[in-house]
C-alpha positions as CSV (number, residue, x, y, z in Angstrom):
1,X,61.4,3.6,-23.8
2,X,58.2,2.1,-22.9
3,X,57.3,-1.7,-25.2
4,X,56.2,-0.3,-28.0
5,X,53.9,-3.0,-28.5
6,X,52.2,-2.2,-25.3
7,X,51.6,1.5,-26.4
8,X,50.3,0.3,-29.7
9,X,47.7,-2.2,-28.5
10,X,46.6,0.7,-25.9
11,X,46.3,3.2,-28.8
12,X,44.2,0.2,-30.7
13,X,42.2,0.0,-27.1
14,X,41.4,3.5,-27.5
15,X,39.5,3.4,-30.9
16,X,37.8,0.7,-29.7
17,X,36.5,2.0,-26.6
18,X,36.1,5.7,-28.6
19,X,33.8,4.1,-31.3
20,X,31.9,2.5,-28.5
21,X,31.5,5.9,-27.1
22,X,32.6,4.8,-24.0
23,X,34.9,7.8,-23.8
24,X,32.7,10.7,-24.7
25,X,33.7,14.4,-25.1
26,X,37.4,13.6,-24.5
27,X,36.6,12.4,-21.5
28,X,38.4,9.3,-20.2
29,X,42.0,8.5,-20.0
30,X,44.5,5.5,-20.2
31,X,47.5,4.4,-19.4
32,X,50.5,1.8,-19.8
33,X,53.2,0.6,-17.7
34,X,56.9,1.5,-18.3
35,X,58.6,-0.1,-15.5
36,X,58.5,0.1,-11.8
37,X,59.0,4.1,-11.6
38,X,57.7,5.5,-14.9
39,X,54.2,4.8,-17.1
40,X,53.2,6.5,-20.0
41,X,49.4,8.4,-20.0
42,X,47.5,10.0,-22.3
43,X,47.5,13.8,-22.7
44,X,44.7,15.5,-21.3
45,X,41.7,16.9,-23.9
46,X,42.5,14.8,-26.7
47,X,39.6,12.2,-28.5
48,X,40.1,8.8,-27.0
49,X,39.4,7.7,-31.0
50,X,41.9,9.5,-32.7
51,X,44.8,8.9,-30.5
52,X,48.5,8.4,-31.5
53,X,51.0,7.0,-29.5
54,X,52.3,10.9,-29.8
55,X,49.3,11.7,-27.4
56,X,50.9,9.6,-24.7
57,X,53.2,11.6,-21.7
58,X,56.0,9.6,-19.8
59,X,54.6,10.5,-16.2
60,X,56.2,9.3,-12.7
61,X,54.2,6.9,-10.5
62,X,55.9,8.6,-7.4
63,X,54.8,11.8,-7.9
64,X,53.0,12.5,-11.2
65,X,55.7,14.3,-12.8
66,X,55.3,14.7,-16.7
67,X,59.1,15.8,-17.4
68,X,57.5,16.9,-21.2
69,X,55.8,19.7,-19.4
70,X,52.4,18.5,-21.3
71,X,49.8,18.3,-19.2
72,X,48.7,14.3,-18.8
73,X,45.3,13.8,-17.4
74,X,43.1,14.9,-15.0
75,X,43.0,11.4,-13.2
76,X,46.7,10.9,-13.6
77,X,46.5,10.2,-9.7
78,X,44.1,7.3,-9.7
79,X,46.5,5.6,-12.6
80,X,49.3,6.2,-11.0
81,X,47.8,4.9,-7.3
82,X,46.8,1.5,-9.2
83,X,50.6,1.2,-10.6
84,X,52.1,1.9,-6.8
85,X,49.2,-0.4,-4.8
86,X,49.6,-3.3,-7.7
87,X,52.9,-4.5,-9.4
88,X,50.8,-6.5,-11.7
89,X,49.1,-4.1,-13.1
90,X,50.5,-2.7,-16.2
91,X,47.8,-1.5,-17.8
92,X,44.6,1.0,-16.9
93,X,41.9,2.1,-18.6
94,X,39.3,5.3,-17.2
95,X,35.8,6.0,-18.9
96,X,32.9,7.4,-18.9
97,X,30.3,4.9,-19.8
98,X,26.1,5.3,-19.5
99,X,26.0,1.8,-17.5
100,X,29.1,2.1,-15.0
101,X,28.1,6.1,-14.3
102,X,24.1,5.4,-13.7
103,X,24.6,2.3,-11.7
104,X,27.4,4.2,-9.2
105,X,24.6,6.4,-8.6
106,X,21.8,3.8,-8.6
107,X,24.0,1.9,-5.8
108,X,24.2,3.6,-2.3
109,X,26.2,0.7,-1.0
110,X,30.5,1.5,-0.7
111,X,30.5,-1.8,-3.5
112,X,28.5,-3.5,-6.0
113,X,27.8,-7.1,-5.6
114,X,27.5,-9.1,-8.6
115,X,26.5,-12.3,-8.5
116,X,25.1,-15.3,-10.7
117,X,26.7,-13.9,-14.2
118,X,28.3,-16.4,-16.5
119,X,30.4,-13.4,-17.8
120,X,32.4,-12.8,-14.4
121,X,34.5,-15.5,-16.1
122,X,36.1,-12.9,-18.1
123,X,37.4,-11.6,-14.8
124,X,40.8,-13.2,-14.0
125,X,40.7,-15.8,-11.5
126,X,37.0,-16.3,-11.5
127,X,35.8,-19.5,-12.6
128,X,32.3,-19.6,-11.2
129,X,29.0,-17.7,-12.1
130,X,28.3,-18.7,-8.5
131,X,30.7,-16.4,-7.1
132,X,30.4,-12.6,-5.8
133,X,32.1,-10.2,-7.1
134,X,32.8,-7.4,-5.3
135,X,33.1,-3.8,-7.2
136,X,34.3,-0.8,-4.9
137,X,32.0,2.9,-5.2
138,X,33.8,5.9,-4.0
139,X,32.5,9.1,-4.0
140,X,33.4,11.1,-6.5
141,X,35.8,14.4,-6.0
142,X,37.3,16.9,-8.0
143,X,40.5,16.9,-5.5
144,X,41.9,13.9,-7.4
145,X,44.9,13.8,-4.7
146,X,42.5,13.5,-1.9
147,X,40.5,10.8,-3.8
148,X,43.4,8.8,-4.7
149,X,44.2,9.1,-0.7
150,X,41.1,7.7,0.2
151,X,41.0,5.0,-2.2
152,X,44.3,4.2,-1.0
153,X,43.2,4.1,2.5
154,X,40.0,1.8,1.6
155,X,42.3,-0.4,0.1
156,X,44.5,-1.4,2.8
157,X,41.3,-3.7,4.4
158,X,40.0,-4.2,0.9
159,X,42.0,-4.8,-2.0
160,X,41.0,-3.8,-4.8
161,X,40.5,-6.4,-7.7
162,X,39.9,-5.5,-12.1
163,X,38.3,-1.8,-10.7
164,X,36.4,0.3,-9.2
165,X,33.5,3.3,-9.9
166,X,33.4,6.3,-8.9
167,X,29.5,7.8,-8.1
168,X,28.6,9.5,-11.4
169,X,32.1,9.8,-12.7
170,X,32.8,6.0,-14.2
171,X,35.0,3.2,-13.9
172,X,38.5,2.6,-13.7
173,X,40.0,-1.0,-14.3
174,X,43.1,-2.6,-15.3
175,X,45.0,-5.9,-16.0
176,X,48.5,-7.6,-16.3
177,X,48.6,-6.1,-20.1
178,X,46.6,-4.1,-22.5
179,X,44.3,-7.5,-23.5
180,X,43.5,-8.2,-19.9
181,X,42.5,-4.8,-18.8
182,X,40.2,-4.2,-22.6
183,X,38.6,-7.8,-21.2
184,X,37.9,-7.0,-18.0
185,X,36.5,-3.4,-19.3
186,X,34.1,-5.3,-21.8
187,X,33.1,-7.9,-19.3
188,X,32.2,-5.4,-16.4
189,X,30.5,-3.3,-18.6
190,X,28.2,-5.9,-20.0
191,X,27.9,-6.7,-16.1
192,X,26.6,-3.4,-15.4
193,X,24.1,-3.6,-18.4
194,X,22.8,-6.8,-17.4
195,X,22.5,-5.1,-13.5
196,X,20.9,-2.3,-14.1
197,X,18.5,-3.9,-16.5
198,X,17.6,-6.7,-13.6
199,X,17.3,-4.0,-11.4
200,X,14.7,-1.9,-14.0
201,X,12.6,-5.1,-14.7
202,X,12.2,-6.4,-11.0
203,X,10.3,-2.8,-10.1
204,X,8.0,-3.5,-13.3
């Protein structure tokens, strides 16, 4: 059995992110971990608002296997990549935001830089607006196994820290627990706000 009061927070994660709209059109998809060989994801076409903890499928991190026979996510790969490449992570969130999808597009760079942001404080082990952060952009594909692959591959020389976009698609991130990955989704998407509104009012 997975901590059931992981799965509840995540389920309380979801109508939060749903009523922000961050998850439109049942896109989207979350996950928690179970332990080192099993998480629990939620089942594909479903509202991100109106989810139970019924809507979640016990899936393997080895090999995406959902014993139920329901059919978990289309991005079940990238969640179950992020559990396999990080032990900490325990928790990962995937939507479809206005600010994380434009601003993939907007940069043609393989990462966003952010820098000079009070709010990349709500990031885990940064303490300083005077830092950069780093945000990884891959290019988006509808062969999730060959994205996972090259995500993978990118992260060997560059680890991967809170997330990553993916050009016109959105962001994934996650954290040690529910709370952690909810704050760093709230604090990198008021990044990306203030970003792409810099970037509109310096061509004025």
């Amino acid at each position: 059995m997975t901590d059931n009061l992981q799965l509840h927070e995540l389920v309380s994660a979801c109508h939060w992110l749903g009523a922000k709209g961050w998850a439109p059109a049942t896109g989207g998809n979350m996950s928690v971990r179970q332990d080192a060989d099993w998480c629990w994801l939620s089942e594909s076409g479903k509202d991100k608002g109106s989810l139970t903890t019924a809507d979640f499928l016990q899936v393997s991190i080895a090999d995406n296997h959902a014993p139920s026979g329901r059919k978990p996510s289309a991005e079940t790969g990238l969640h179950t990549l992020i559990y396999r490449l990080y032990p900490q992570a325990n928790a990962v969130l995937h939507v479809h935001t206005v600010n994380a999808t434009v601003l993939s597009r907007v940069e043609k760079s393989a990462a966003l830089q952010l820098n000079g942001y009070e709010m990349q404080k709500s990031l885990r082990g940064q303490t300083s607006h005077l830092d950069t952060v780093p945000v990884a952009i891959f290019d988006n594909d509808q062969d999730i196994d060959a994205l996972a692959k090259r995500i993978e591959d990118a992260a060997q020389t560059h680890p991967l820290h809170y997330g990553f976009l993916l050009r016109g698609h959105g962001l994934t991130c996650w954290g040690r627990d529910v709370a952690e990955a909810r704050r760093h989704l709230e604090g990198l998407e008021f990044l990306f706000e203030c970003e792409l509104q810099r970037r509109l009012l310096e061509r004025l």
